[in-house]
Predicted model as a PDB file, atoms N, CA, C, CB and O in Angstrom, pLDDT in the B-factor column:
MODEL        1                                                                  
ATOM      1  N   UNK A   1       7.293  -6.379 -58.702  1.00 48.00           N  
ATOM      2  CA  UNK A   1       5.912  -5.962 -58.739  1.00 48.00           C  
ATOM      3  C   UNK A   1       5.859  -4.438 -58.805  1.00 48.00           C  
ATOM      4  CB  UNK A   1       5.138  -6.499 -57.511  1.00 48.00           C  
ATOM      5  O   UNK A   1       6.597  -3.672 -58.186  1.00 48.00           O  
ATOM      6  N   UNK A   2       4.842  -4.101 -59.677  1.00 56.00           N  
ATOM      7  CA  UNK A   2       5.155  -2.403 -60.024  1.00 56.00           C  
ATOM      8  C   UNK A   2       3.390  -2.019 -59.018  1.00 56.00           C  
ATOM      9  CB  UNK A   2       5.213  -1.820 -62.580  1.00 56.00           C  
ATOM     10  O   UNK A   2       2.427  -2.781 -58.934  1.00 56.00           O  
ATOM     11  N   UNK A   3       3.471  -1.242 -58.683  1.00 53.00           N  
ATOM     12  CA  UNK A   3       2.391  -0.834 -57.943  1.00 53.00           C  
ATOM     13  C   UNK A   3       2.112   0.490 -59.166  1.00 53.00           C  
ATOM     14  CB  UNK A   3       2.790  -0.428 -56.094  1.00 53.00           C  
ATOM     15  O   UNK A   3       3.037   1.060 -59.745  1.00 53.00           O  
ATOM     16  N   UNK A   4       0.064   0.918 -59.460  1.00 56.00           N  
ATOM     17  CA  UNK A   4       0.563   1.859 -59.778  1.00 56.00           C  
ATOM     18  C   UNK A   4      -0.556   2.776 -58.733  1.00 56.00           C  
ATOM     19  CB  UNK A   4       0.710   1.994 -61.403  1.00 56.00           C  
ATOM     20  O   UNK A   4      -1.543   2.207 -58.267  1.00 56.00           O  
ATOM     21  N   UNK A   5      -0.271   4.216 -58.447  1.00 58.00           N  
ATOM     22  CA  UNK A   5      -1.175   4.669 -57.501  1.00 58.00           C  
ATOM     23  C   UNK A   5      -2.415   5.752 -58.471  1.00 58.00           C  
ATOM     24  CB  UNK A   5      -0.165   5.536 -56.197  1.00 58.00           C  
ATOM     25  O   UNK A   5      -1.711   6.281 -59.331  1.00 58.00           O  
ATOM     26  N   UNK A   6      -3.411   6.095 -58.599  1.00 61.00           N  
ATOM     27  CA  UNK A   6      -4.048   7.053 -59.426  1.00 61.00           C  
ATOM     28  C   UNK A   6      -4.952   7.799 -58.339  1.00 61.00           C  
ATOM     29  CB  UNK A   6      -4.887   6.355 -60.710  1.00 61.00           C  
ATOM     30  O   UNK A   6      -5.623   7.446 -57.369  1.00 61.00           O  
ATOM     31  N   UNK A   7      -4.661   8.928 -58.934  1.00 63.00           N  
ATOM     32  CA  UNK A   7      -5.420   9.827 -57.887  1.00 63.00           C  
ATOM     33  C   UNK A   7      -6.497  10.906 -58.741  1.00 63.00           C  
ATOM     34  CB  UNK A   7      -4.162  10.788 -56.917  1.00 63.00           C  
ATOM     35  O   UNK A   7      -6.197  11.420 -59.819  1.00 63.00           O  
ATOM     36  N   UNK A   8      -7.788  11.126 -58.029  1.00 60.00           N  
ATOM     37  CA  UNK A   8      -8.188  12.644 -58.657  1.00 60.00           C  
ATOM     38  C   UNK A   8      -7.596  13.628 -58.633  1.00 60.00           C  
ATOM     39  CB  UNK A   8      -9.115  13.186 -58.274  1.00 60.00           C  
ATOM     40  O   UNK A   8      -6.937  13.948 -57.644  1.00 60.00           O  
ATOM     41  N   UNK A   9      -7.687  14.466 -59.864  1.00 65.00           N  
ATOM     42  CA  UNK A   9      -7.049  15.445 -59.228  1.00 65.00           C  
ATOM     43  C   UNK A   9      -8.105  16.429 -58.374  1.00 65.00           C  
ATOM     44  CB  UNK A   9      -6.238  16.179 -60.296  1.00 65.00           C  
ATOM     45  O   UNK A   9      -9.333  16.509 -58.401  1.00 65.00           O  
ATOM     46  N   UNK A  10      -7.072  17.148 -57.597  1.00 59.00           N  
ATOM     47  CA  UNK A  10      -7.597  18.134 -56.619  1.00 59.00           C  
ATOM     48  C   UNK A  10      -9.225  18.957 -56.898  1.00 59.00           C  
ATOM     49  CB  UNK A  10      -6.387  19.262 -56.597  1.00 59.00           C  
ATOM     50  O   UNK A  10     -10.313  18.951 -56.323  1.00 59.00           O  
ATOM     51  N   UNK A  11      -8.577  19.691 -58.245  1.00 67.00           N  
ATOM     52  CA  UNK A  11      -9.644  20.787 -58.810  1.00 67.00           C  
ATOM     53  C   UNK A  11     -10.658  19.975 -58.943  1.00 67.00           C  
ATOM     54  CB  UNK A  11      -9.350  21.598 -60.211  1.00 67.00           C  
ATOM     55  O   UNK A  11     -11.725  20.421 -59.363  1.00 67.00           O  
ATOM     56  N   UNK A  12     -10.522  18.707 -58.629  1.00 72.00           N  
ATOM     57  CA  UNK A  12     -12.158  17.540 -59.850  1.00 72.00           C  
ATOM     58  C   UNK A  12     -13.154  17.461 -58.417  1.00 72.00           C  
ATOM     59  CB  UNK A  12     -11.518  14.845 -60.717  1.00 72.00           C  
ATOM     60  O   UNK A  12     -14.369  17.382 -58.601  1.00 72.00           O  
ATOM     61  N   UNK A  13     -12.607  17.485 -56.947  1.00 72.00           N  
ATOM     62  CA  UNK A  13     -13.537  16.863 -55.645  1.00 72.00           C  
ATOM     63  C   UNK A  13     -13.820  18.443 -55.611  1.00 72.00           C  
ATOM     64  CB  UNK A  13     -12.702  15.852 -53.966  1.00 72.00           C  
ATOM     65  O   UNK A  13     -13.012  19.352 -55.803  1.00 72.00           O  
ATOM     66  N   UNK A  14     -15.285  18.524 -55.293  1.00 79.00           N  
ATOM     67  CA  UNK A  14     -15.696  20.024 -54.743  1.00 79.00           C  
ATOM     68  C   UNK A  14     -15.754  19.944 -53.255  1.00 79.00           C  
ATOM     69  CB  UNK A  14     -17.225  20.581 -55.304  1.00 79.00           C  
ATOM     70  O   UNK A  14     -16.076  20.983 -52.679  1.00 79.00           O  
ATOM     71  N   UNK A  15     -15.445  18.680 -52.388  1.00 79.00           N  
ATOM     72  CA  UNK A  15     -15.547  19.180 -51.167  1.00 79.00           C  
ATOM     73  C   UNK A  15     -15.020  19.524 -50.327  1.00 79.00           C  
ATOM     74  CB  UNK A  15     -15.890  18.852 -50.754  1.00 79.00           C  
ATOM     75  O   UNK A  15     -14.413  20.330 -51.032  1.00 79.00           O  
ATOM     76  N   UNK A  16     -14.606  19.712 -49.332  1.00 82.00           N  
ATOM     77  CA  UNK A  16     -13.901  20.690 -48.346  1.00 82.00           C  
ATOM     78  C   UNK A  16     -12.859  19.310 -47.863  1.00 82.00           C  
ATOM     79  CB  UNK A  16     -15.133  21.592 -46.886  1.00 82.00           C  
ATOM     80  O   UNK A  16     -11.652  19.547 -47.904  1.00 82.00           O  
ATOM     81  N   UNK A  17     -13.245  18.045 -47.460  1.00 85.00           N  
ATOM     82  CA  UNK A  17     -12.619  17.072 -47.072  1.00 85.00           C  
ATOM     83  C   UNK A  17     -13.570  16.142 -47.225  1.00 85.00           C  
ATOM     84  CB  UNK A  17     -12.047  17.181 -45.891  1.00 85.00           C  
ATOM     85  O   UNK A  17     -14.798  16.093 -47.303  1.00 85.00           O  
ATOM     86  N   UNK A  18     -12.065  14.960 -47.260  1.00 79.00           N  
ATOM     87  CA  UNK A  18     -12.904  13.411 -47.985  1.00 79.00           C  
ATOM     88  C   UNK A  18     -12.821  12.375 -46.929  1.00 79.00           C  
ATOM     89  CB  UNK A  18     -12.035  12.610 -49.550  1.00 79.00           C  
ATOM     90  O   UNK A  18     -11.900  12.518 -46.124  1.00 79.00           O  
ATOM     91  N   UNK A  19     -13.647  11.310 -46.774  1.00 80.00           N  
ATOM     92  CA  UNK A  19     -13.276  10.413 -45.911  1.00 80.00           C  
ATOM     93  C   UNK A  19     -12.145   9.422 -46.778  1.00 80.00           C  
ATOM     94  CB  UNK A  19     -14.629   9.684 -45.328  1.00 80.00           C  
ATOM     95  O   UNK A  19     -12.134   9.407 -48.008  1.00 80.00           O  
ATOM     96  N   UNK A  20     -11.286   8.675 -46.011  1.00 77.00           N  
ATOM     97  CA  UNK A  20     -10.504   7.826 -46.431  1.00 77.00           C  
ATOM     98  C   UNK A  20     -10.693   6.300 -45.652  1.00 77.00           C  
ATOM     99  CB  UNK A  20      -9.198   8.478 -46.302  1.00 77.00           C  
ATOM    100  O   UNK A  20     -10.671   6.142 -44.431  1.00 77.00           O  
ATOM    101  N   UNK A  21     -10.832   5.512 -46.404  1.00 74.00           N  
ATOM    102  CA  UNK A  21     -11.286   4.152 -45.442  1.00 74.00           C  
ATOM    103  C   UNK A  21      -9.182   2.970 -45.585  1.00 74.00           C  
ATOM    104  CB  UNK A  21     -13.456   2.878 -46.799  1.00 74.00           C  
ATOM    105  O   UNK A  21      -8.903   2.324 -46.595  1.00 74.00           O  
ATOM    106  N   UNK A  22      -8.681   3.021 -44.945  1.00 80.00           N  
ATOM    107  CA  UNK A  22      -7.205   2.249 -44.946  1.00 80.00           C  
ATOM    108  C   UNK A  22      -7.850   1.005 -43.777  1.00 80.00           C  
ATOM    109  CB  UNK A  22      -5.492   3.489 -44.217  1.00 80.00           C  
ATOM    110  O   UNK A  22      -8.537   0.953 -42.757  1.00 80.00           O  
ATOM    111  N   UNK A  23      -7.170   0.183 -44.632  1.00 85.00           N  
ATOM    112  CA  UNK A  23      -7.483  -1.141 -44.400  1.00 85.00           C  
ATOM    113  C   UNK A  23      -6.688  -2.169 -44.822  1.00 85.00           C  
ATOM    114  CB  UNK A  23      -8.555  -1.369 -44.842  1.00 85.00           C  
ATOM    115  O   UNK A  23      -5.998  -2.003 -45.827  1.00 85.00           O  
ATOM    116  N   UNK A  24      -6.670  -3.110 -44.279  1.00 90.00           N  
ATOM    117  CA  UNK A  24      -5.302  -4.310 -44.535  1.00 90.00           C  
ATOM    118  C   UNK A  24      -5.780  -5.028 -45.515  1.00 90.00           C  
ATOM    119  CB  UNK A  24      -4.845  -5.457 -43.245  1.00 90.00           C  
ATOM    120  O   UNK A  24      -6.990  -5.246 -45.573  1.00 90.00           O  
ATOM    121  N   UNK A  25      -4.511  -5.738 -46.880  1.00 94.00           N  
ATOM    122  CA  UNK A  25      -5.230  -6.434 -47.462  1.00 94.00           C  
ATOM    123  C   UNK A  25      -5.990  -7.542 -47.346  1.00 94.00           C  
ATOM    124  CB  UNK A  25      -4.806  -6.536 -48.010  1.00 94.00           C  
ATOM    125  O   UNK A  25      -6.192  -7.887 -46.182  1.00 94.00           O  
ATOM    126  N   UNK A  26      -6.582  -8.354 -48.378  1.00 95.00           N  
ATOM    127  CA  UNK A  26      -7.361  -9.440 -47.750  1.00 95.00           C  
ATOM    128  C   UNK A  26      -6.637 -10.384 -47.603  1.00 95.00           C  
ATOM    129  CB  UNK A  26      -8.447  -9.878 -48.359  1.00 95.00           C  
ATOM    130  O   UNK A  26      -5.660 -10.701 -48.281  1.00 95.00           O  
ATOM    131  N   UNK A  27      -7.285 -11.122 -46.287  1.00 95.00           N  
ATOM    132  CA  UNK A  27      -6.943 -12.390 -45.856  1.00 95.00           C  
ATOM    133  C   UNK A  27      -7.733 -13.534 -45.666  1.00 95.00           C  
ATOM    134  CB  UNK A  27      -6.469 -12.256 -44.903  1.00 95.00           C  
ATOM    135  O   UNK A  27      -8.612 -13.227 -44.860  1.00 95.00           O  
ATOM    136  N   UNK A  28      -7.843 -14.640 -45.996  1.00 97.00           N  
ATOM    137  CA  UNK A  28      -8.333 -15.750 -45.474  1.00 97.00           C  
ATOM    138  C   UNK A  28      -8.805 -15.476 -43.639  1.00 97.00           C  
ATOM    139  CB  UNK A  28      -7.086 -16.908 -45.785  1.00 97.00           C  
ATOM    140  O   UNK A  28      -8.213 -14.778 -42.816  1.00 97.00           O  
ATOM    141  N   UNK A  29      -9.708 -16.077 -43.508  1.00 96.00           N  
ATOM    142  CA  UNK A  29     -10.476 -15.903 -42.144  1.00 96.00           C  
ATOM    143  C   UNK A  29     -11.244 -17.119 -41.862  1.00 96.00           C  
ATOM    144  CB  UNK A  29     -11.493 -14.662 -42.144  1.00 96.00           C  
ATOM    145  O   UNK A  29     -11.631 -17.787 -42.821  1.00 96.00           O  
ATOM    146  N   UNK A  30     -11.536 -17.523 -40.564  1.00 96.00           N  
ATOM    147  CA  UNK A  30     -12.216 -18.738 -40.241  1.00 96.00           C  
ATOM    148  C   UNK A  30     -13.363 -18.474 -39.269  1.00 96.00           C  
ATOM    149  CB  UNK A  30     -11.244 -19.740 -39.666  1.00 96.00           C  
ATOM    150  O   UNK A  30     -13.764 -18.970 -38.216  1.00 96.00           O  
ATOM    151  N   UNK A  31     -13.652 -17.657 -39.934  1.00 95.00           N  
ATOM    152  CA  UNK A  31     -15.311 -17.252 -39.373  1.00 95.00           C  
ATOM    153  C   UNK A  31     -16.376 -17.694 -39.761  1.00 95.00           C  
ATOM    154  CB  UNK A  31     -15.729 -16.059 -39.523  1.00 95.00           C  
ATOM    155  O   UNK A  31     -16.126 -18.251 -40.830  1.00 95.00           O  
ATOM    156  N   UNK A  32     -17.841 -17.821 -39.450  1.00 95.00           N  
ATOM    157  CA  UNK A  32     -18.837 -18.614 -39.952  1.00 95.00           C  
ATOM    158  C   UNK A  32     -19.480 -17.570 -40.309  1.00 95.00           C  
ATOM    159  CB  UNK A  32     -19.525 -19.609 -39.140  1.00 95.00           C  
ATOM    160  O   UNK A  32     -20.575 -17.877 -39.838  1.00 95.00           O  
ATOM    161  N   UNK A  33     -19.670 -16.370 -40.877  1.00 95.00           N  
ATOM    162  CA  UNK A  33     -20.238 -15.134 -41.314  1.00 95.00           C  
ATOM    163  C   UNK A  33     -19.401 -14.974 -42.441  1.00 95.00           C  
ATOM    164  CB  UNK A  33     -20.242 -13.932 -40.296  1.00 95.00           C  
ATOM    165  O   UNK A  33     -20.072 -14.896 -43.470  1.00 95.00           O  
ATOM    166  N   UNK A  34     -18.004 -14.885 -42.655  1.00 95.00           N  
ATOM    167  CA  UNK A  34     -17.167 -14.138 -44.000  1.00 95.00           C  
ATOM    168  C   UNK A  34     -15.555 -15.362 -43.978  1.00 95.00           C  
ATOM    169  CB  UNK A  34     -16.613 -11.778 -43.479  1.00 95.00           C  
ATOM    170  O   UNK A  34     -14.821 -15.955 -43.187  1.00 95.00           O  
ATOM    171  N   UNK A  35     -15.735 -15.170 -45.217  1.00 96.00           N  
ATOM    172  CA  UNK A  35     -14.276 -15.911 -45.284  1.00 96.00           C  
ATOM    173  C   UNK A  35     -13.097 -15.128 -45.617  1.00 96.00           C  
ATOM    174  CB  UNK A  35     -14.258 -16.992 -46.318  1.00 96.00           C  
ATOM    175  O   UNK A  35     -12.097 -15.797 -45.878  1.00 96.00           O  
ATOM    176  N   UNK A  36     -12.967 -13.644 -45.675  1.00 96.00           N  
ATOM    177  CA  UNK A  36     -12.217 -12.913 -45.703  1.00 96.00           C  
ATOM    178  C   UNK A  36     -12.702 -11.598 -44.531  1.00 96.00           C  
ATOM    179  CB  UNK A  36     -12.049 -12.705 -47.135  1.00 96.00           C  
ATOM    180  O   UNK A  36     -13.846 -11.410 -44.119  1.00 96.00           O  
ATOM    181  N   UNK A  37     -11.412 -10.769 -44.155  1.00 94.00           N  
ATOM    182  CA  UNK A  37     -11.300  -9.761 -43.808  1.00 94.00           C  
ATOM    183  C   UNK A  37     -10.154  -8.957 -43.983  1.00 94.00           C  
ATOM    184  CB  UNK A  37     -11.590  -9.868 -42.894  1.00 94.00           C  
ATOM    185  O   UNK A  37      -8.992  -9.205 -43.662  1.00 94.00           O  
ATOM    186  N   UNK A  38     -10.751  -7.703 -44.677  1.00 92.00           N  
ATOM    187  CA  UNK A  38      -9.503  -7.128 -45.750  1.00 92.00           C  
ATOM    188  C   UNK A  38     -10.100  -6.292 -46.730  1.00 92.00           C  
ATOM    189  CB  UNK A  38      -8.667  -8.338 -46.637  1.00 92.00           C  
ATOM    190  O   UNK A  38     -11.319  -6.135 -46.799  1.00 92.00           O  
ATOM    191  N   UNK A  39      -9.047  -5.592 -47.710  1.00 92.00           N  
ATOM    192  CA  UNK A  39      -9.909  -5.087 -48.731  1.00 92.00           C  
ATOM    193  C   UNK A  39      -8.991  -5.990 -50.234  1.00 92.00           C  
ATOM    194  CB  UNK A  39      -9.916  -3.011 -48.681  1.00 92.00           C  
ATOM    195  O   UNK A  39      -7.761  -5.948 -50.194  1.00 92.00           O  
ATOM    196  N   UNK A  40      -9.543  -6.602 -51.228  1.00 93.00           N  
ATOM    197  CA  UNK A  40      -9.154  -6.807 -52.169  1.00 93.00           C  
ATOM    198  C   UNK A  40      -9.881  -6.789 -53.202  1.00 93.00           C  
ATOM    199  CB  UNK A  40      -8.673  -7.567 -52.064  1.00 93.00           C  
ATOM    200  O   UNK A  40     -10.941  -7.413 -53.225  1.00 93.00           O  
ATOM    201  N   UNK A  41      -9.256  -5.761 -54.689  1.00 93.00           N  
ATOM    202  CA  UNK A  41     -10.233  -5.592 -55.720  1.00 93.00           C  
ATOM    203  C   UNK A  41     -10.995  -6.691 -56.416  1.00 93.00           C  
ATOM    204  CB  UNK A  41      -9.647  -4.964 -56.630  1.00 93.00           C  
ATOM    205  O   UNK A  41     -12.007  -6.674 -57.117  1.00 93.00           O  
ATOM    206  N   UNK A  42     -10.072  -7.797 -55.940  1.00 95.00           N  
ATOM    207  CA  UNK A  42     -10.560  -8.905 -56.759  1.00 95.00           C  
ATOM    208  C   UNK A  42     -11.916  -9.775 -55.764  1.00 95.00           C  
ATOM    209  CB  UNK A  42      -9.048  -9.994 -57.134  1.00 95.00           C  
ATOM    210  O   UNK A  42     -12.149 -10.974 -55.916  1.00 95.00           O  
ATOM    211  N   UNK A  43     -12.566  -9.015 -54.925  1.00 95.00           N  
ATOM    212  CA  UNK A  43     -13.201  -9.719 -54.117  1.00 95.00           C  
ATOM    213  C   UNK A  43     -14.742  -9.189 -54.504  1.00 95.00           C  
ATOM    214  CB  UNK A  43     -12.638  -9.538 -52.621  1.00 95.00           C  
ATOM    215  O   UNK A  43     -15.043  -8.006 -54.663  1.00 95.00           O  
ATOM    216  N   UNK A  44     -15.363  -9.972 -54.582  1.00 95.00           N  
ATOM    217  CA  UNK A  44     -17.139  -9.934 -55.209  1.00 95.00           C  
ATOM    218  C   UNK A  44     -17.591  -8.707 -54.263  1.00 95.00           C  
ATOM    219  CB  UNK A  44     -18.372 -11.720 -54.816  1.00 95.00           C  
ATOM    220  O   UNK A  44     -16.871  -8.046 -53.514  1.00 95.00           O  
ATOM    221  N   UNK A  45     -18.672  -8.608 -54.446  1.00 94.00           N  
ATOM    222  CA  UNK A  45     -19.692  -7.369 -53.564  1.00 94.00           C  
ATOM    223  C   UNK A  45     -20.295  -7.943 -52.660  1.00 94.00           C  
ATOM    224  CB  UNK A  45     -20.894  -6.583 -54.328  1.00 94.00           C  
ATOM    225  O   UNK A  45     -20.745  -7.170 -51.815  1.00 94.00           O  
ATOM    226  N   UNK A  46     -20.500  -9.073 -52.484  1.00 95.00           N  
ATOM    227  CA  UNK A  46     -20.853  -9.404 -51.076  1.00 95.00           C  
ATOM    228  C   UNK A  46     -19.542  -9.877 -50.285  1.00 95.00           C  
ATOM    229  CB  UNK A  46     -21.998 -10.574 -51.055  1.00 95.00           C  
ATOM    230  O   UNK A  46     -19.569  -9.722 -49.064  1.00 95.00           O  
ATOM    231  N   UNK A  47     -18.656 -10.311 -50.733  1.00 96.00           N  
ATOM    232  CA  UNK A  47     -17.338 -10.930 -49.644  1.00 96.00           C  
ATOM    233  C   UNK A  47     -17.047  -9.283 -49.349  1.00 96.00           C  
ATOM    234  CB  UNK A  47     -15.597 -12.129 -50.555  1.00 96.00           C  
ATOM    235  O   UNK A  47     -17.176  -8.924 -48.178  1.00 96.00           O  
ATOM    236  N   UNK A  48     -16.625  -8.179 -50.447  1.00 93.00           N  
ATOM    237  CA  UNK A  48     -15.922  -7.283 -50.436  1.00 93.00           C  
ATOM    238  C   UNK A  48     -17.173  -6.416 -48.879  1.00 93.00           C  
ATOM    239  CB  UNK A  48     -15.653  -6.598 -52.280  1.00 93.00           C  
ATOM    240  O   UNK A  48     -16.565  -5.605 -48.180  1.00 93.00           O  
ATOM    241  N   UNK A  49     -18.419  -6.604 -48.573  1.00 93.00           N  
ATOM    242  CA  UNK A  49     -19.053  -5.877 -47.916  1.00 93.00           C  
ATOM    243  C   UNK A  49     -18.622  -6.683 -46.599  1.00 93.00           C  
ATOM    244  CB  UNK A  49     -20.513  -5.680 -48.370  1.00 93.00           C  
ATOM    245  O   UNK A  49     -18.000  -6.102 -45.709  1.00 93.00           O  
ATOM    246  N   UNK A  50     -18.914  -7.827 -46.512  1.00 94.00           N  
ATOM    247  CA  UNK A  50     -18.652  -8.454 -44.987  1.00 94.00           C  
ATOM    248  C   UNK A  50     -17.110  -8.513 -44.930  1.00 94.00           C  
ATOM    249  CB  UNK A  50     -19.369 -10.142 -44.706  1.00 94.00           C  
ATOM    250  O   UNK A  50     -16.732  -8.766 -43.786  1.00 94.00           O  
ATOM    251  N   UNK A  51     -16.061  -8.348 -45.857  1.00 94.00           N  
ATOM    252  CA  UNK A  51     -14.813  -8.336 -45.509  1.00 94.00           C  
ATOM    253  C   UNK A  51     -14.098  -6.933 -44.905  1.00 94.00           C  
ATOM    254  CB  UNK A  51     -14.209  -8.794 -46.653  1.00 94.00           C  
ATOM    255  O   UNK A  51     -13.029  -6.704 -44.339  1.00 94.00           O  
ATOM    256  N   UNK A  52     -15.353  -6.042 -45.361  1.00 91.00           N  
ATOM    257  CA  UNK A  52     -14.741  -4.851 -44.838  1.00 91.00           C  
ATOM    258  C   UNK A  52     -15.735  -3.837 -43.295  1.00 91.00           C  
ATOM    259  CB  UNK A  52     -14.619  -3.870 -46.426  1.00 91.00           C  
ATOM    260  O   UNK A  52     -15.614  -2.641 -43.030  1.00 91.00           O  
ATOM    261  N   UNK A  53     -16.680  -4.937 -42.535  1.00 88.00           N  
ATOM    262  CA  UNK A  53     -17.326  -5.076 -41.824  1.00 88.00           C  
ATOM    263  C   UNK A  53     -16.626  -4.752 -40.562  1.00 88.00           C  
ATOM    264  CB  UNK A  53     -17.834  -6.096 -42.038  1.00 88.00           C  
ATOM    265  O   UNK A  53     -15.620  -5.459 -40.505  1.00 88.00           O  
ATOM    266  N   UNK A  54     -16.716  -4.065 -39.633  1.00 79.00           N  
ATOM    267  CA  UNK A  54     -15.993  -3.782 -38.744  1.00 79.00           C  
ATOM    268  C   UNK A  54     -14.634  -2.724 -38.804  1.00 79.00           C  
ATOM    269  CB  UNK A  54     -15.760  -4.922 -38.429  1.00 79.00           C  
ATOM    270  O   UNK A  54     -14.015  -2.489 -37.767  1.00 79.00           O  
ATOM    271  N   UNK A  55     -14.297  -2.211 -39.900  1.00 60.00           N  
ATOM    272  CA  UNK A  55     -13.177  -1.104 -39.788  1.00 60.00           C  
ATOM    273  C   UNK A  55     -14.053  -0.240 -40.069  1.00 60.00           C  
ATOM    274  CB  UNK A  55     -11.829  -1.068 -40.701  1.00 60.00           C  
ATOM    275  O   UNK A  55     -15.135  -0.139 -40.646  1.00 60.00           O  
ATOM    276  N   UNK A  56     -12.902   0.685 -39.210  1.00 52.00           N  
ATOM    277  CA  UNK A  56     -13.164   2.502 -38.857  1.00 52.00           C  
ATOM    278  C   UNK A  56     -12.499   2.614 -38.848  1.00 52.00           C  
ATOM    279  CB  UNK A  56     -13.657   3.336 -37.942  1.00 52.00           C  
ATOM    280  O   UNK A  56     -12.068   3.748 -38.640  1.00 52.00           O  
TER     281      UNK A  56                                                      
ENDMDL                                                                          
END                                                                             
């Protein structure tokens, strides 16, 4: 499996500092609110909002 990473570059963000949100990938969950908790690209806009519900 090839990972690839892409970044902005530096000169492109004008701000002083960025927030970064790190988070585990997604997982199956047996909750009655979300069936995932995690982050995965392949996850819709509502799973992807309640899956990422609770990290700081």
């Amino acid at each position: 499996m090839r990972h690839h990473h892409f970044a902005a570059p530096h000169h492109c963000i004008e701000a002083q500092e960025i927030a970064v949100l790190r988070v585990d990938a997604a997982r199956r969950v047996d909750e009655p609110d979300r069936d995932w908790i995690g982050f995965a690209a392949t996850l819709g806009p509502d799973d992807l909002l309640k899956a990422l519900r609770g990290w700081r």
